[in-house]
C-alpha positions as CSV (number, residue, x, y, z in Angstrom):
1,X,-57.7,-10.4,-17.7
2,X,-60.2,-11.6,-15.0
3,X,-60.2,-15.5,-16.9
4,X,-56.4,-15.1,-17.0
5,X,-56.6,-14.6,-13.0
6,X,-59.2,-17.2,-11.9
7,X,-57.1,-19.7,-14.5
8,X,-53.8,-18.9,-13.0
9,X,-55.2,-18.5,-8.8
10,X,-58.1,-21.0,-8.6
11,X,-57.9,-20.2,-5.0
12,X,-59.5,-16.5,-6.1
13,X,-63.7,-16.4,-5.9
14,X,-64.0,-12.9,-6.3
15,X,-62.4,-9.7,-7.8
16,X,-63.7,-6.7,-7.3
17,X,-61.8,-4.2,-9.6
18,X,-57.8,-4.5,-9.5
19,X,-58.2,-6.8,-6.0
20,X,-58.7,-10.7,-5.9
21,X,-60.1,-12.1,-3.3
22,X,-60.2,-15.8,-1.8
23,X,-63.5,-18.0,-0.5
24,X,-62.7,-16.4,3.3
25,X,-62.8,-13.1,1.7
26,X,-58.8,-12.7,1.9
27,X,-57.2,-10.6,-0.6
28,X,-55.0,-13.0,-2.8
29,X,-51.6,-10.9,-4.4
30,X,-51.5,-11.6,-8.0
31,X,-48.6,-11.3,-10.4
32,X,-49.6,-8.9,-12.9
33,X,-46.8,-9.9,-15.3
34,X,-48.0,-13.3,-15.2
35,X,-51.5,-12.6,-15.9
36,X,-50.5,-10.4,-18.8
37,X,-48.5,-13.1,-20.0
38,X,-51.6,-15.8,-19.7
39,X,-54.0,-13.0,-21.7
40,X,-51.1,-12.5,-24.1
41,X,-50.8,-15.9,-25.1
42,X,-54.4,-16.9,-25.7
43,X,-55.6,-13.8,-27.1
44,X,-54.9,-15.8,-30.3
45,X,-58.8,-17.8,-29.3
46,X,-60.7,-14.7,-29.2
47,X,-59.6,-13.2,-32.6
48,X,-59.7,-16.3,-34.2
49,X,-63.3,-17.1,-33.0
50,X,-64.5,-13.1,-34.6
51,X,-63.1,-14.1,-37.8
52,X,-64.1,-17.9,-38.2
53,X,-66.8,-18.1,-40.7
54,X,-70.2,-19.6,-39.6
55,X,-70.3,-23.5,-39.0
56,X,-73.6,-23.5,-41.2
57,X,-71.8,-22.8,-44.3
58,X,-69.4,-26.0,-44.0
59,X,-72.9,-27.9,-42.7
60,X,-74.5,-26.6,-45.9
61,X,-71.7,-27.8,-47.8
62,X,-71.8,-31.1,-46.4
63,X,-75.6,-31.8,-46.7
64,X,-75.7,-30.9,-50.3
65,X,-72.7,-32.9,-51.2
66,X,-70.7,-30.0,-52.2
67,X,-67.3,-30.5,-51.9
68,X,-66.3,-27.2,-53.5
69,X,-68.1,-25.5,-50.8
70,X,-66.8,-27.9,-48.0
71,X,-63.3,-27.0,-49.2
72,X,-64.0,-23.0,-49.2
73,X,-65.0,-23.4,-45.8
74,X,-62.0,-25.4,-44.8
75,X,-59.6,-22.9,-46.6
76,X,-61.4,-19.9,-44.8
77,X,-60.8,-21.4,-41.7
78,X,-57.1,-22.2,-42.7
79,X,-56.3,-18.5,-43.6
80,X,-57.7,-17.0,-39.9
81,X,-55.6,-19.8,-38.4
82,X,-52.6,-18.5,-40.2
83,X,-53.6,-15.0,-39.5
84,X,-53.8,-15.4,-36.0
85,X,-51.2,-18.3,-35.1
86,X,-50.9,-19.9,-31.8
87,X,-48.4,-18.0,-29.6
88,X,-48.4,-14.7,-31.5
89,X,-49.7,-11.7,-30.4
């Protein structure tokens, strides 16, 4: 939630708990809803990133001129991206 703030009020340098604050130490309101909305609507990134498999295995693949291996990798990452599609939450 506290990206979704700084993202949505670049003005905000601080928050300390539930209060945002500006560079002259002035609280800054904040529209819950709207950060809610912002979290809700990337959340996608994080649970994609958890699920990806390691980079090294397509690497791997690639170096050793396996294309079998290259294509599992490329599958694996096609499945979490269909699993966890943009926009959903």
């Amino acid at each position: 939630m506290i990206n979704a703030i700084y993202k949505l009020y670049p003005q905000v340098v601080t928050i300390s708990g539930d209060e945002a604050f500006d560079a002259e130490g002035k609280q800054v309101n904040y529209d819950l809803a709207l950060v809610q909305a912002e979290v809700d609507a990337t959340a996608y990134i994080a649970k994609r990133a958890a699920e990806y498999p390691p980079m090294t295995d397509y690497l791997d693949g690639i170096v050793k001129g396996d294309t079998a291996q290259v294509q599992a990798y490329i599958d694996a990452c096609q499945a979490v991206k269909n699993k966890y599609p943009k926009g959903a939450q």
